[in-house]
PADO-313432 format. One record per residue: residue number from 1; residue in one letter; chain; x, y, z of N, C-alpha, C in turn. Coordinates in steps of 0.05 Angstrom, whole numbers, m for minus. Each point is the difference from the previous one (the first is absolute). Layout:
N
NUM A A X Y Z X Y Z X Y Z
...
This chain:
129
1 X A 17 m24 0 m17 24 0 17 25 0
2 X A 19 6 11 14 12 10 18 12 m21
3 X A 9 m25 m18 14 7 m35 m15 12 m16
4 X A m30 m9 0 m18 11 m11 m6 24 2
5 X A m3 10 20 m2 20 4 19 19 m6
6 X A 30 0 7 22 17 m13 m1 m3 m30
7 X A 1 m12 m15 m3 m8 m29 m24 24 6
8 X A m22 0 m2 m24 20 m4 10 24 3
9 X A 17 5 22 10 24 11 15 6 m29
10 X A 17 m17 m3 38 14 m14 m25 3 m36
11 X A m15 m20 m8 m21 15 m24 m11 22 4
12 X A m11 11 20 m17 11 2 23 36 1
13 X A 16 m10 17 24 36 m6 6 m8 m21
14 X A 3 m23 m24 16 6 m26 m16 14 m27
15 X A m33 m10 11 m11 14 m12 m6 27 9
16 X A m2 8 15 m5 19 8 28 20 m9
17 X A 33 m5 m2 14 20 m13 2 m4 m28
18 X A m13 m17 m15 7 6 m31 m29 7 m8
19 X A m19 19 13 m10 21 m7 9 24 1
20 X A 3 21 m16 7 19 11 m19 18 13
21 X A 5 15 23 m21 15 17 m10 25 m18
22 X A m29 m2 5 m6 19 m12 0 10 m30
23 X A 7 m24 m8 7 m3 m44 m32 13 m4
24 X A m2 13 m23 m34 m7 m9 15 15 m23
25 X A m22 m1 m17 2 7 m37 m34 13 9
26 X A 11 30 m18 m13 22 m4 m2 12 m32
27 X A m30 m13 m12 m7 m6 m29 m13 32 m4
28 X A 10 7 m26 m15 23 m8 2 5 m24
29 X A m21 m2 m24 m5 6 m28 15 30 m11
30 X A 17 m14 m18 6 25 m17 m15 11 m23
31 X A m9 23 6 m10 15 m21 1 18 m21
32 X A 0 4 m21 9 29 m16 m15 17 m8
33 X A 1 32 9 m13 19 m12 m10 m6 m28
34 X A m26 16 3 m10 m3 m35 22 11 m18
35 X A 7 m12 m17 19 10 m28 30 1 16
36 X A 9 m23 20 27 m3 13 m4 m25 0
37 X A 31 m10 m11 11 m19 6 18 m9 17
38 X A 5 18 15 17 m15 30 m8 6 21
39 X A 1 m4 22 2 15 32 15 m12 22
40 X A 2 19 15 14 m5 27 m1 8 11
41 X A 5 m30 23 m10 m1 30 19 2 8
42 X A m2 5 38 11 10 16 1 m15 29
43 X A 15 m12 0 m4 m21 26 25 m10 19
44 X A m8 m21 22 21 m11 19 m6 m30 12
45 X A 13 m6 m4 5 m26 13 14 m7 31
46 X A m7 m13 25 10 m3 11 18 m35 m12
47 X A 22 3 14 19 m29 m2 m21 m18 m4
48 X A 9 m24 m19 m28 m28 2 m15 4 m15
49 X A m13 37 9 m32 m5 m27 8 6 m29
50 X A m17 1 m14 m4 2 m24 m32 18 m2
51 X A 8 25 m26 m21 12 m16 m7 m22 m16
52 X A m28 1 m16 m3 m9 m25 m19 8 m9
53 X A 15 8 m32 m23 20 m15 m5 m17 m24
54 X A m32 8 m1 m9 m15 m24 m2 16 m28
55 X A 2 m7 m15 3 19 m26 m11 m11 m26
56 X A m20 12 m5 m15 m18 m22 7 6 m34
57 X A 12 m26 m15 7 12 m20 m7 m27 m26
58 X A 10 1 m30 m12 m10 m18 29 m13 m13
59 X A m3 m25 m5 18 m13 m17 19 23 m18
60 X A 21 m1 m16 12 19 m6 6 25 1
61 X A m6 7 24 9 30 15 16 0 1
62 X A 21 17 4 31 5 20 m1 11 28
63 X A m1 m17 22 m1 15 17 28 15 14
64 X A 3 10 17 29 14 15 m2 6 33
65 X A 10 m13 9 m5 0 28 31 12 3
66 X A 2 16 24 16 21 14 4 0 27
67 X A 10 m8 14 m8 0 34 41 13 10
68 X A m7 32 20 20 11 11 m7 2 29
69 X A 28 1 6 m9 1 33 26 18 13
70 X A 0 17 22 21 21 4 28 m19 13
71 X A m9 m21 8 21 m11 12 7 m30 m18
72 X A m6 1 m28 5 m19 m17 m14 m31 14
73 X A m19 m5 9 m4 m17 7 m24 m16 m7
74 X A m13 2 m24 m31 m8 m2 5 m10 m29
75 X A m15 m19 m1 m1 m17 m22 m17 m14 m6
76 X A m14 m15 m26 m23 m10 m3 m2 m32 m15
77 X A m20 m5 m8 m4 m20 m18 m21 m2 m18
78 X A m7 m14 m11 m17 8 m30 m21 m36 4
79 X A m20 4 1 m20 m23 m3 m25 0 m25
80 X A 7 m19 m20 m14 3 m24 m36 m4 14
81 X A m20 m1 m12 m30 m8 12 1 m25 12
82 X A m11 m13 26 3 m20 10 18 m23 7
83 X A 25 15 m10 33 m5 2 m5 m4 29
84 X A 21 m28 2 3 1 31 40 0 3
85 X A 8 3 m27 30 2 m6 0 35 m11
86 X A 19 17 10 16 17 m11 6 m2 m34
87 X A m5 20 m10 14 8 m30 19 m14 11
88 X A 13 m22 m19 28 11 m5 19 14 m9
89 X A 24 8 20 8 31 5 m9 21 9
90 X A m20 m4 12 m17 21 10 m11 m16 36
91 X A 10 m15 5 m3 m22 26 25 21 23
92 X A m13 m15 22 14 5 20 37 0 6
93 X A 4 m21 m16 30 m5 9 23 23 m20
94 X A m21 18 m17 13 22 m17 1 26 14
95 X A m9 5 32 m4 31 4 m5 19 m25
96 X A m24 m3 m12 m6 25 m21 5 23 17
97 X A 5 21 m16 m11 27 4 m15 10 m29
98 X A 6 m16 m20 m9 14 m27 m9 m27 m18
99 X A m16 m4 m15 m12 m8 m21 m8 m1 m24
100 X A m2 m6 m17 m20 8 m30 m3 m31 m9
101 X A m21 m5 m15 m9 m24 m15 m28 4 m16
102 X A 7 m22 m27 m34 4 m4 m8 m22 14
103 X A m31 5 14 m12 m17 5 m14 m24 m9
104 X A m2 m19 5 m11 m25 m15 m29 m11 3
105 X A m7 13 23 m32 m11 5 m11 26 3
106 X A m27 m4 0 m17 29 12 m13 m15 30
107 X A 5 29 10 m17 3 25 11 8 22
108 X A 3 m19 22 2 24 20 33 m11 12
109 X A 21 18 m2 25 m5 9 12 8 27
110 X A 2 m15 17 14 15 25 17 m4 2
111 X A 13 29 15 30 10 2 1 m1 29
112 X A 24 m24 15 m1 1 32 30 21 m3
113 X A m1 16 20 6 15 9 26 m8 30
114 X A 19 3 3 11 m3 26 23 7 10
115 X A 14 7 23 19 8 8 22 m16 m8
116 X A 25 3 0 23 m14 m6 11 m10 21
117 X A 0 16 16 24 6 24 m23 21 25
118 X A m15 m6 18 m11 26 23 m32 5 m12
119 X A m1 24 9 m27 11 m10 8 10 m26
120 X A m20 20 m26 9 m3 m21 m28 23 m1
121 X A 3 28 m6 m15 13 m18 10 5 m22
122 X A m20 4 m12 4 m3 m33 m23 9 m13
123 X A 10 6 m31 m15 13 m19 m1 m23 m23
124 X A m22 m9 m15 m6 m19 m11 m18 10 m18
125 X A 16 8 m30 m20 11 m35 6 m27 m12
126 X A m31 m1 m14 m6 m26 m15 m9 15 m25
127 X A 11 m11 m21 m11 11 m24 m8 m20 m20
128 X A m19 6 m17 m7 m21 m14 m4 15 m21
129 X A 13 m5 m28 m16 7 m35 m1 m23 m18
């Protein structure tokens, strides 16, 4: 009983640190002025979380994603419609700051958003023609 119980214990702290405290993803639709093709947002990330913007667009577009941050630290990734994989080259293990591609599917593309290194404000223009 007694093993059992530590075993419960030593699972129970392992899961509990490979969450990170406090992670959440904060979703928000990109939009463009009538007769504009790009815009930009203005945001922050604490360490862990992630933005993610949705951006709705049409098979052979070019889109251009842009993400700056004052202390070089923010970077993103690129998810085609119902992609549960990263563009490739445009995935996590590349630290984007910059982008361009034509797109291949239509609909709705999200861009996660995240710190590199700490917290991470940042300026994030998406353009699409």
């Amino acid at each position: 009983m007694k093993r059992t119980t530590t075993t419960l214990v030593v699972i129970s702290c392992a899961a509990a640190l490979a969450l990170p405290l406090g992670a959440e993803e904060f979703t928000n639709n990109i939009a463009f002025e009538r007769g504009h093709n790009s815009s930009i947002v203005h945001g922050s990330v604490l360490r862990g979380d992630r933005d993610v913007y949705v951006v709705r667009v049409r098979a052979g577009q070019v889109m251009s994603v842009k993400a700056t941050a004052l202390e070089h630290n923010v970077a993103f990734s690129i998810f085609e419609p119902k992609a549960t994989e990263a563009i490739p080259g445009a995935d996590d293990e590349n630290d984007l700051t910059e982008w361009s591609g034509t797109l291949t599917k239509s609909g709705a593309y999200r861009i996660f958003v995240g710190g590199t290194r700490g917290n991470a404000t940042y300026t994030l223009q998406v353009s699409v023609k």
